[in-house]
C-alpha positions in Angstrom: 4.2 -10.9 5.2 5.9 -12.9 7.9 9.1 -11.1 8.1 7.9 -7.6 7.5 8.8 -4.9 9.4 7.8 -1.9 8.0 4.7 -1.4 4.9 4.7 1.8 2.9 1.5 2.6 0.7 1.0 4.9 -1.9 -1.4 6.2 -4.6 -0.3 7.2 -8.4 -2.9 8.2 -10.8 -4.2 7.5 -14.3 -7.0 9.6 -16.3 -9.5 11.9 -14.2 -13.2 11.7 -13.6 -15.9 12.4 -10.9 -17.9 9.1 -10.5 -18.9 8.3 -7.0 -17.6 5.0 -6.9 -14.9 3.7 -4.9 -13.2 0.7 -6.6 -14.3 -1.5 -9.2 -16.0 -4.5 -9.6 -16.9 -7.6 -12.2 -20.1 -5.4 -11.8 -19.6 -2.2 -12.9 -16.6 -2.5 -14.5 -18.3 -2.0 -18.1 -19.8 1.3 -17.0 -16.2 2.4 -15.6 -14.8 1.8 -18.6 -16.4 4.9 -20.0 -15.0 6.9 -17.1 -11.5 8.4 -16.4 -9.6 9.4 -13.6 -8.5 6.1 -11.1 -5.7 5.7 -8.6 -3.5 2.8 -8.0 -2.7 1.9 -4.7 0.2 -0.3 -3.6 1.5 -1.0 -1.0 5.6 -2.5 -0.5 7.2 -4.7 1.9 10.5 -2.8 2.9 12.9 -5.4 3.7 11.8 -8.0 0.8 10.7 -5.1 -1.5 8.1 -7.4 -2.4 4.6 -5.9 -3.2 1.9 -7.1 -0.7 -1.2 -5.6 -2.3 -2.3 -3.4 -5.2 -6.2 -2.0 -5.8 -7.0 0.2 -8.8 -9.8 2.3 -7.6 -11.0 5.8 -6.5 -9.2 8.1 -4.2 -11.7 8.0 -1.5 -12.6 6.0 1.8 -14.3 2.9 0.5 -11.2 2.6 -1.6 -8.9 2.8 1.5 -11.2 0.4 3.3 -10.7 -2.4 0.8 -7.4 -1.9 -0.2 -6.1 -1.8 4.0 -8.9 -5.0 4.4 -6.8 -6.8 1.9 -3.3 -5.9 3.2 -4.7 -7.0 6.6 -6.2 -10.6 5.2 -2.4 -11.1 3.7 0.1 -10.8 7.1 0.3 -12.2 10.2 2.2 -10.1 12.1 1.2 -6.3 13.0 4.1 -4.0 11.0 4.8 0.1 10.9 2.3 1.3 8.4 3.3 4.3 6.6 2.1 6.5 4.2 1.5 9.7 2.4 -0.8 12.1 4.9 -4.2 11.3 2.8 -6.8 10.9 5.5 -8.5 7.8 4.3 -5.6 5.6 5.5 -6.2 6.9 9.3 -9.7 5.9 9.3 -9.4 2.6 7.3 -7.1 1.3 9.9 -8.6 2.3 13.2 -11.7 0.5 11.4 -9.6 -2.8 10.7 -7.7 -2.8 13.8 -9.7 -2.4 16.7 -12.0 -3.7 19.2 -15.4 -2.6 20.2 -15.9 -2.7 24.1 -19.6 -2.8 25.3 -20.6 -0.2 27.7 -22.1 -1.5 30.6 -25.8 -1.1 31.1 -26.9 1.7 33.6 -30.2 0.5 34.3 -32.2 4.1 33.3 -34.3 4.8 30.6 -32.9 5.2 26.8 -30.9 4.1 24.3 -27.5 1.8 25.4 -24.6 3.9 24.8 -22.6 2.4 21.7 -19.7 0.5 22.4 -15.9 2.2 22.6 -14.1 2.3 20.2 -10.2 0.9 21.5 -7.4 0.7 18.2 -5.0 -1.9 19.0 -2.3 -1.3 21.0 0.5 -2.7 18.3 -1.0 -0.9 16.0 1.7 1.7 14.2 1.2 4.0 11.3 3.1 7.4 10.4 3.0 9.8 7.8 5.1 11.4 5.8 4.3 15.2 4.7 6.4 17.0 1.2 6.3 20.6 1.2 7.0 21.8 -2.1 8.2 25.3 -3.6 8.1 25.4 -7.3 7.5 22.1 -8.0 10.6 20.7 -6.4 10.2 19.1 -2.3 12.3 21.5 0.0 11.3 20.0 3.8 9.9 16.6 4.8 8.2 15.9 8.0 7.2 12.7 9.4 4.2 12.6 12.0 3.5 9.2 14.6 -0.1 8.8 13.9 -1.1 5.3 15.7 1.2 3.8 18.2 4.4 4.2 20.7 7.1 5.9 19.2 9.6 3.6 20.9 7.9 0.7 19.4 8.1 2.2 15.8 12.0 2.8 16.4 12.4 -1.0 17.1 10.7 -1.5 13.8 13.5 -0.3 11.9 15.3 -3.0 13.5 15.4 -5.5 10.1 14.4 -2.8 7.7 16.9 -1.3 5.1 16.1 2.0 5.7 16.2 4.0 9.8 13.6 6.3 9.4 10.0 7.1 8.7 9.9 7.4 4.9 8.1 6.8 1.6 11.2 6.1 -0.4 11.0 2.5 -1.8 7.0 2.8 -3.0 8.1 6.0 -4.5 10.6 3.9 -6.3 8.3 1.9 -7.0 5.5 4.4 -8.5 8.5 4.9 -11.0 9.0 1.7 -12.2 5.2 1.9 -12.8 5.1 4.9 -14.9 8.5 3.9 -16.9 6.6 0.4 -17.7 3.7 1.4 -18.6 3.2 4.3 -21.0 -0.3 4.8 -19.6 1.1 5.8 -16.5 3.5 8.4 -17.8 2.6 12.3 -16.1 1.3 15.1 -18.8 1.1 12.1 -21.7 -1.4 12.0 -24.9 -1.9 8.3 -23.7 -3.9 7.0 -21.6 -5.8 3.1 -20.4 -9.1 3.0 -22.4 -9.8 -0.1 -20.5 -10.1 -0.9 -16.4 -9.7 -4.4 -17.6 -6.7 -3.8 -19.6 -4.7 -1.9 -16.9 -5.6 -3.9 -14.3 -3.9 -7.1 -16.5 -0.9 -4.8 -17.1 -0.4 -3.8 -13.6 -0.6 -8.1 -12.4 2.5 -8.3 -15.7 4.2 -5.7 -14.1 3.8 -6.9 -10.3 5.1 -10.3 -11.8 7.6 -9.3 -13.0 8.9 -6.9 -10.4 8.9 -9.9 -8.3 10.1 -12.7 -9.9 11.7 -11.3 -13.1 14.0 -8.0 -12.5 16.8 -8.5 -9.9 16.5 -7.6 -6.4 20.9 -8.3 -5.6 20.4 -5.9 -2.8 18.4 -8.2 -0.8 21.7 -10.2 -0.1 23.2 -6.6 1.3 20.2 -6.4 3.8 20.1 -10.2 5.6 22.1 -12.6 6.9 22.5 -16.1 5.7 19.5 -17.2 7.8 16.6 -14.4 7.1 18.2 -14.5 3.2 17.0 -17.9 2.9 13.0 -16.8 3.0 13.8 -14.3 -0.4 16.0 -17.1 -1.9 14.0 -17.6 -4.9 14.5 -13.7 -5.8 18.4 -13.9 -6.0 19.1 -17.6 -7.3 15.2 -18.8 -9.1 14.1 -15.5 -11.3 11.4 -16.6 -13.5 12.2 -15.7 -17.5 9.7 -14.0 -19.4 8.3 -17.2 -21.2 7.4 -18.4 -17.7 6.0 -15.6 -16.9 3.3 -15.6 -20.3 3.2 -19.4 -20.5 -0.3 -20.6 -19.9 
C-alpha cells in the first residue's frame, strides 16, 4: 500500500452464534464449523480500490487485533484509517501503533511505574456514525479519533473522494452479498463451512482485483501515478486464469 492515502474497513456478517473465539484457525476450524454467526472484515485502498486485507472472524477485540496487525504488516506508509464507530478498531490501533516510554526510576520503595503509553504522532483514524429512522440513514457524522485534523485534510490530497467516509467498502460489502448468496441479508441460505467461505471470499477478492474493470482508475491519476494500477486497466486476468492450477 505504497500509494495509499486513505484505508476504510468494515464488517458484514454471515450466520449468528455465541462462541468465545475471536478468529479462526487451522486449529479450531473443525469445531467452528458447527457454529454460526462470523463477521468479515475488509478493509479497501481508496485510490486503487484494491483490497489490502480481509479476516473472517468474530466481532470482538482479538479479531480487530489481528485483522489491524495484518493491514499494518502489508504498507509502508502510515494512511487515514477510517471506519464504522465499533470500539475494537480504536484499541487495536493505539496497540499497533505506538511506543512504550520507560518511566524513570525514583529510587523509593515499590513497584516501577509501567511505561507510557505514546500513539504515534502520524497516526490518523476517523469514524463515521449513521443514524437511522425507520430503517433508512437520515444524518451522518464523522468524528477525528487519532491524529491532527489538518493532517487528515492533506490526506484527501490523491484520494477520489474529500471527505471522511465509508462509501467505497460499503460498495464493496455489496459486491460481497450480490456474489455470494451466502452473504445475502434475511436469506434461507447460509455457509455450512468456514473453509468453504473463506475459499469463496479469496475467488471473489481475485476477482474484484484482477477480473471486473476498475476504468475509473484512469479518471483519478495522472499518467505517472496510473502507471502503478496499470495491470487493472490494460492486463485483467480472464476467468480460466483465475481457476487454472
Amino acid at each position: 500500500m505504497v500509494f495509499c492515502k486513505k484505508k476504510e474497513s468494515d464488517e458484514s456478517s454471515e450466520d449468528d452464534s455465541d462462541s468465545e473465539d475471536d478468529y479462526f484457525t487451522e486449529e479450531n476450524i473443525e469445531e467452528e464449523l458447527k457454529l454460526g454467526r462470523v463477521w468479515i472484515w475488509t478493509a479497501i485502498d481508496t485510490p486503487s480500490r484494491l483490497i489490502i486485507s480481509y479476516l473472517i472472524g468474530r466481532r470482538r477485540l482479538g479479531g480487530a487485533t489481528r485483522f489491524v496487525n495484518d493491514i499494518a504488516d502489508r504498507i509502508t506508509t502510515m494512511p487515514l484509517f477510517v471506519s464504522d464507530e465499533l470500539a475494537h478498531y480504536a484499541t487495536a490501533l493505539s496497540e499497533r501503533f505506538h511506543t512504550a516510554v520507560p518511566v524513570p526510576l525514583t529510587g523509593k520503595r515499590g513497584r516501577p511505574k509501567n511505561p507510557l503509553v505514546v500513539l504515534d504522532p502520524n497516526l490518523m483514524y476517523a469514524t463515521v456514525h449513521k443514524t437511522r429512522k425507520e430503517c433508512k440513514i437520515c444524518k451522518i457524522e464523522t468524528k477525528v479519533v487519532f491524529g491532527d485534523p489538518k493532517n487528515i485534510d492533506s490526506a484527501f490530497v490523491n484520494s477520489p473522494s474529500k471527505k471522511i467516509n465509508t462509501a467505497y467498502i460499503e460498495r464493496s460489502n455489496l459486491n460481497w452479498r450480490n456474489w455470494d448468496a451466502h452473504l445475502i441479508r434475511k436469506s434461507p441460505k447460509f455457509a455450512k463451512s468456514i473453509e468453504f467461505l473463506n475459499a469463496k471470499m479469496v475467488i471473489n477478492i481475485l476477482f474484484y482485483k484482477f477480473i471486473r474493470p476498475h476504468s475509473s482508475i484512469s479518471k483519478i491519476f495522472d499518467n505517472k501515478n496510473k502507471k502503478q494500477y496499470i495491470f487493472l486497466l490494460r492486463q485483467p486476468w480472464s476467468p480460466v486464469s483465475l481457476l487454472a492450477p
